[in-house]
N, C-alpha and C positions, 0 to 999 in steps of 0.2 A: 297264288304265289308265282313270284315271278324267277327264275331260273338265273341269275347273271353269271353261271359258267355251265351253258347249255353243251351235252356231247357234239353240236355241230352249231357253225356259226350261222347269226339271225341277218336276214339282210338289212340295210343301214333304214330303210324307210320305215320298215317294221318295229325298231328298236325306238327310232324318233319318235314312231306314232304310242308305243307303250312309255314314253317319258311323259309325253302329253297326258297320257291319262292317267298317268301319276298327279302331276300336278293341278288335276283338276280340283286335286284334296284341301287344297294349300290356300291359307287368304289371299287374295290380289295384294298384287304389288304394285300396283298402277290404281290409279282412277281416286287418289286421295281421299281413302273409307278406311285404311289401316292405319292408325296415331302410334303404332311403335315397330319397332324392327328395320324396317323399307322409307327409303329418303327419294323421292318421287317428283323430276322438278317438272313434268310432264312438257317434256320438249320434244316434239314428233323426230326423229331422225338417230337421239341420242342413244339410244340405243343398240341402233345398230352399227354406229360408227366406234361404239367402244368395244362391242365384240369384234366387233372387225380387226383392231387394232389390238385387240386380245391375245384373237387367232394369229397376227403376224409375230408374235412374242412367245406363243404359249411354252412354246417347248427350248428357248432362250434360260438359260440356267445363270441365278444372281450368286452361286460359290466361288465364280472366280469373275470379277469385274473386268480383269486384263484380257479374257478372253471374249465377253462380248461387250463392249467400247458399248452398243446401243444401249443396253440397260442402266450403263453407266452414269450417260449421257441425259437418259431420261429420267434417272431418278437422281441427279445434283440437279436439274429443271425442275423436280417435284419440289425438291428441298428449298430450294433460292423462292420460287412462289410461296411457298407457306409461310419464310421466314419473314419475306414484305408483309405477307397479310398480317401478319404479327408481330409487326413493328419492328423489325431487324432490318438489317441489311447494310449498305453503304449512306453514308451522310442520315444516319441515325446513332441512338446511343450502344446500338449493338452492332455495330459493324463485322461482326466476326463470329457468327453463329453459326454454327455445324447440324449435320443432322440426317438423320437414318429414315428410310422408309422402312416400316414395320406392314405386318399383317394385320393390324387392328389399336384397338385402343387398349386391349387388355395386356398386348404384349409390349407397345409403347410405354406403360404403367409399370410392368414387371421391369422393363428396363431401365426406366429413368431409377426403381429400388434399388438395382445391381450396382447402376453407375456410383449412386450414392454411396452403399453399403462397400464398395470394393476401393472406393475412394479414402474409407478410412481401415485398413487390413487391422489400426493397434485399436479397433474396438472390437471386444470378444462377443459383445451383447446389444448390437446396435438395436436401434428404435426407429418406429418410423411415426411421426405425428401428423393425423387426419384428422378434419370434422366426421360428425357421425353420419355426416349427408354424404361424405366422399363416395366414390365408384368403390362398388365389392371388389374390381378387380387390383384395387390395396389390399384387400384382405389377403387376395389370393396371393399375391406377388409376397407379400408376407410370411405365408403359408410356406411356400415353395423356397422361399432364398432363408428362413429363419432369421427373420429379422422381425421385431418386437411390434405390434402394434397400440398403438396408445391412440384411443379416439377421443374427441372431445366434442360433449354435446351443441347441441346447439339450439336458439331461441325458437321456441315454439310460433312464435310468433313471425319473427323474420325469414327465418330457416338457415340462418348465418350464423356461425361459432363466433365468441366473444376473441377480437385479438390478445386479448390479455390472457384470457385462458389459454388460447396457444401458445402462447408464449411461455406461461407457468409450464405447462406440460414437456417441453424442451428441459432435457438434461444433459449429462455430461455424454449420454450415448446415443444422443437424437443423431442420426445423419441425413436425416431427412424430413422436411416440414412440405405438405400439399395444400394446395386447397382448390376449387373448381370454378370454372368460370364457364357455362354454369352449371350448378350439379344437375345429376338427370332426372331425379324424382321430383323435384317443383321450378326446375328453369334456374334459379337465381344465383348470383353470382357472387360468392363470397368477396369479404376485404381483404384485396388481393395486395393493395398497397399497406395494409399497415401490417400485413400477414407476414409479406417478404422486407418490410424493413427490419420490424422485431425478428425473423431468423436471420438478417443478415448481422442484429451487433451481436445475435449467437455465434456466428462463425459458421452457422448451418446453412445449406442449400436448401432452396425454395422451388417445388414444380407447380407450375397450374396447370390441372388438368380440364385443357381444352377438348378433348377428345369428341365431346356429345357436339357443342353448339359451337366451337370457337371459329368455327369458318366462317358462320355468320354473322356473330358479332361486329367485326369490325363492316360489314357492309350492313349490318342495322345501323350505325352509326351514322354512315354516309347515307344512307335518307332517312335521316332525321329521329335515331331511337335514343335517346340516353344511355350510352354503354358506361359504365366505369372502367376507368385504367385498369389494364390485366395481363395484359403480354408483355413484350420486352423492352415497351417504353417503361417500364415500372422498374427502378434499382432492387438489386436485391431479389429477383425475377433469374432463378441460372437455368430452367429448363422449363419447355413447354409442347405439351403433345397436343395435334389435332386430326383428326379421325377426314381424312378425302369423302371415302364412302358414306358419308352422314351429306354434310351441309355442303359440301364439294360436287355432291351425286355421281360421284364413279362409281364401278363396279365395287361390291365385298373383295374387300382383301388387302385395305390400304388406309394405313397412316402415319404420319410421320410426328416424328421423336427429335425435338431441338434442343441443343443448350449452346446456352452464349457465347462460348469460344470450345477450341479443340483441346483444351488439356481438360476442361471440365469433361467433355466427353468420352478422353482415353479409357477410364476403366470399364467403359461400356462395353469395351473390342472382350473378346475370348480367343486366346492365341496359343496353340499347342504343337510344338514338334517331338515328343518323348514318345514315338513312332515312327516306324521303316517308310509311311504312304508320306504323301503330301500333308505340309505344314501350313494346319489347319489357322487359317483365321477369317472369326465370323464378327460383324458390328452387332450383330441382330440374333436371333435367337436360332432359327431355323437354319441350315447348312445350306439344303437347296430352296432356291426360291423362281419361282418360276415368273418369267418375266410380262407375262399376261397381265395382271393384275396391274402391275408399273404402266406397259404399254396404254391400257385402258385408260389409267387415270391421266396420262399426260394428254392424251387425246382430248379426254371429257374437257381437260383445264383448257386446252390450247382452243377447242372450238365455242366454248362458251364465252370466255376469256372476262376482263375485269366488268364491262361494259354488262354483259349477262348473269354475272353474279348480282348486282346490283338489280337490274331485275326482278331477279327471283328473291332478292331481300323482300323487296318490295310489296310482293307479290305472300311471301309468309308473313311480312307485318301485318298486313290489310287481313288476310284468314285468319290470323290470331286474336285481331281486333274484332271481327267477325262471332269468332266462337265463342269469346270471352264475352261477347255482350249477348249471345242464347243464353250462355251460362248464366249472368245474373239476373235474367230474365224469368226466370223460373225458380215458382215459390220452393223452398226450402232446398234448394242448391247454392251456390255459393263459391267464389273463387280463392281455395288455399292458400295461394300466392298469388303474385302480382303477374299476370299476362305480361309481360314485358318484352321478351325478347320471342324463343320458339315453345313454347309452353303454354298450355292450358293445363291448370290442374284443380278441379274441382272436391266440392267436398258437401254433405249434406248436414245440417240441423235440423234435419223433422225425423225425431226416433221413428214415423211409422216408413222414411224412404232409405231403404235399402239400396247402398252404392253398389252391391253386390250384385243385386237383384236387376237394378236398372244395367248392369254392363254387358248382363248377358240380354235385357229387352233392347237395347242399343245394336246388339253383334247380330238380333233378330232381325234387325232393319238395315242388315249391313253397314252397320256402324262397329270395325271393331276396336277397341280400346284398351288399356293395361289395367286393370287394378289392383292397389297398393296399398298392403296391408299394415294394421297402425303397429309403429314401432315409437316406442319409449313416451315420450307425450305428443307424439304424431299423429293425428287420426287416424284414419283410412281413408281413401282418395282416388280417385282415377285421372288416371296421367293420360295426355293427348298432345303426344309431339307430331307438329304441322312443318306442315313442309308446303312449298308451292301449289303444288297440287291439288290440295284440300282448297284454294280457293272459290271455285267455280262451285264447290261444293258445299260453300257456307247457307247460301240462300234453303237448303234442304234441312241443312242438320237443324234449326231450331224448331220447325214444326215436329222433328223426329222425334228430340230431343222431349218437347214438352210431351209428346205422346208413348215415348218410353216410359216415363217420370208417372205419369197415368198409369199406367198398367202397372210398374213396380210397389206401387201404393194401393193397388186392387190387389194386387198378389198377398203385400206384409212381406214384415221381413222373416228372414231365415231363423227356423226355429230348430234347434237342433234337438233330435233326444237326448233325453239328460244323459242316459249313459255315455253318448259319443260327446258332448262335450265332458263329460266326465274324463274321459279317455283322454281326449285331444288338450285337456288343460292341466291335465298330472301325472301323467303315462312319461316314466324315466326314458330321454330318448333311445339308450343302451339297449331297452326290452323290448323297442319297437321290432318284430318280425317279420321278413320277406311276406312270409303269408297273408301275415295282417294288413300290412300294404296291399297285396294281391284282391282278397277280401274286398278292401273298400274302396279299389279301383273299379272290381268287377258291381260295386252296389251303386256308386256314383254314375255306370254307363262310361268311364272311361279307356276300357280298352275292350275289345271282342262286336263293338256295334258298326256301325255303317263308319267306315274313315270318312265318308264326305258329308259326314252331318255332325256339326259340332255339339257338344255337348252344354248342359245348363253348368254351368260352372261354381252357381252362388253356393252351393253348400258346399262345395268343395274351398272354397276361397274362405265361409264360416270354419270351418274346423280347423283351416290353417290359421287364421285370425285369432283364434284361442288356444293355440297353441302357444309354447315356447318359440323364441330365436331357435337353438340347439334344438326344439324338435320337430321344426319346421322344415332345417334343416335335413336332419335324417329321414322324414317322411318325402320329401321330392329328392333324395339320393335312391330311394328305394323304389320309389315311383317311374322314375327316368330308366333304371339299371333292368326295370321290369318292362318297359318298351325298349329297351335296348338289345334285343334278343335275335339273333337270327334266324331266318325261316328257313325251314328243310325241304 
């Protein structure tokens, strides 16, 4: 255990050197072998020039713009870039697009709700209308502002909600209709045009959530991807988030929140003087906002610049194209969706090959990947977002790949005791207890073993798989809250 308020202070080298070996716990963030979390465009130098310009900003405070003119400066720079890459700007059909840098896409998402939701004050009961593939962080935003959610499924087959069905699902208390471009569980990118024409003869406002890939997009485009219209050349189109730290590769901590002119975006401000201090107003969620994050990503943009995004489009099309063809290379694997843009998302038809099984023989061979569990008439599947970096890397993964697929086929798949499937497929979430959680973390190997030796995962990923939604839910609240603990 490590002490972070020691009676006497550590000197600086010894403190660095115990971060290090913290981190040795942690999957790499480089070297394109992680398909989720880390967007990796593996450019020697970048690195270090974004902390650098981190550090010149760190302690630069975003509560008052008037007083530091640089963050100002650098985050209308942030904004004016994202707005061209997505089709705004001058001498297009949006010439008058506004826009926030956020801390993420979850809170871009929560804001573009508020804007909506605050936008109409004489509805008591507003709604918010998503496919079922949308980002959880609708849910959340949802959750948090009390505003309705109404999902609508969508084709098993395409992965895309029917316009019509969105449509129908819009009522007199919709204030808000989304959809993703592309969503992040299978890449693909909803009909974003007939999405936001039907909310616009509603009268309702339409967001596409760019957050995961939309930085990319328009430069798959530009060498040669088939994108569909989705940003703010599309009418009917009033707001669009996209995530820097994804397909941008800046540091965590940054993305931006647009809508098509500034009265759309007024109710997004929170403005309060019914106090003695300072009259408080924030665009964004957070008060203080520390200007690192900003500093980092205007950097990242300014040294890469349009020339280098293009590139590195390039450079994820060919890796995608790469993975996707391991992938159908191998008997009883199969591509979910369509490789199209940054996605590989596979799926198995041999009841004896366990996607479960294969992801943790994959993370064996340092391949690590996300597995995604089936929901509604969804499979199960393992998701692989590519990023540049995974290029150099394609020529390895298929022999891995076929020799993972071996072993998880010698193994079988996960068998579970009938009583814990018993458990895990009728156990009322409500009666699920701390202990019992505790219990089957401690039987699974997930907490009290070696931190730097990852754990087999497949049976833990079976029990959630037969589980409920709602008790899926409650069993990783309780899982999380139980590594959430501090050491004495």
């Amino acid at each position: 255990m490590i002490d972070a308020l020691p009676t006497e202070g550590v000197p600086a080298e010894q403190v660095l050197a115990e971060l290090r070996g913290m981190r040795q716990a942690d999957l790499p963030t480089h070297g394109g072998r992680l398909f989720a979390y880390v967007y990796d465009p593996a450019r020697a130098g970048l690195d270090e020039l974004a902390m650098s310009a981190y550090a010149l900003s760190a302690h630069v405070n975003g509560l008052d713009p008037t007083a530091f003119p640089s963050l100002l400066a650098t985050e209308n720079a942030l904004v004016a870039a994202a707005a061209r890459v997505l089709g705004a700007g001058p001498g297009t059909s949006a010439p008058d697009v506004v826009g926030s840098v956020t801390s993420g896409g979850t809170e871009s998402l929560i804001l573009a709700v508020k804007t909506a939701r605050d936008a109409h004050p004489e509805i008591a009961n507003p709604r918010l209308v998503v496919p079922s593939t949308a980002h959880a962080a609708f849910a959340k935003a949802a959750h948090y502002l009390g505003v309705a959610l109404d999902l609508v499924p969508v084709d098993p087959e395409t992965f895309t909600p029917d316009p019509a069905a969105m449509s129908a699902a819009i009522t007199a208390d919709t204030v808000l209709v989304a959809c993703s471009a592309p969503s992040y569980a299978h890449g693909v990118v909803d009909p974003v045009e007939q999405i936001a024409a039907l909310a616009a003869e509603r009268g309702v406002r339409c967001h596409v959530d760019a957050c995961f890939g939309g930085w990319a997009l328009p430069f798959l485009r530009r060498v040669g991807v088939s994108v569909p219209a989705f940003d703010f050349s599309v009418p009917g189109v009033t707001s669009v988030s996209v995530d820097l730290h994804k397909y941008a590769y800046t540091p965590k901590g940054v993305s931006v929140l647009l809508h098509r002119d500034a009265n759309l975006r007024r109710p997004q401000y929170f403005a309060f003087a019914e106090w003695p201090g300072y009259t408080m107003i924030n665009p964004v969620i957070s008060s203080t906002r520390s200007g690192g994050p900003i500093a980092a990503a205007f950097a990242t943009l300014r040294h890469l610049g349009d020339e280098g995004y293009l590139e590195l489009a390039r450079q994820t099309r060919d890796a995608v194209a790469g993975l996707a063809k391991a992938v159908s290379g191998v008997d009883g694997l199969r591509l979910l969706a369509p490789a199209d843009y940054t996605v590989v998302c596979l799926a198995s038809d041999d009841p004896g090959l366990d996607l479960f099984v294969l992801a943790d023989e994959l993370a064996a061979r340092g391949w690590h990947t996300q597995p995604q569990l089936p929901y509604a008439d969804l499979p199960a599947s393992i998701h692989l977002t590519v990023t540049a970096s995974v290029l150099p890397q394609v020529p390895q993964f298929g022999p891995d790949l076929a020799e993972a697929v071996f072993a998880a086929r010698s193994q079988g798949p996960v068998q579970l005791p009938a009583e814990l499937h018993a458990l895990a497929s009728s156990l009322p979430p409500d009666q699920l207890t701390p202990e019992l959680v505790a219990a089957l973390a401690q039987q699974f190997g997930l907490v009290g073993g070696d931190p730097g030796a990852a754990p087999r995962l497949a049976v833990v990923n079976a029990v959630l798989a037969a589980a409920s939604p709602r008790l899926r839910e409650r069993l990783l609240v309780e899982f999380v809250s139980l590594l959430q603990r501090p050491t004495w």
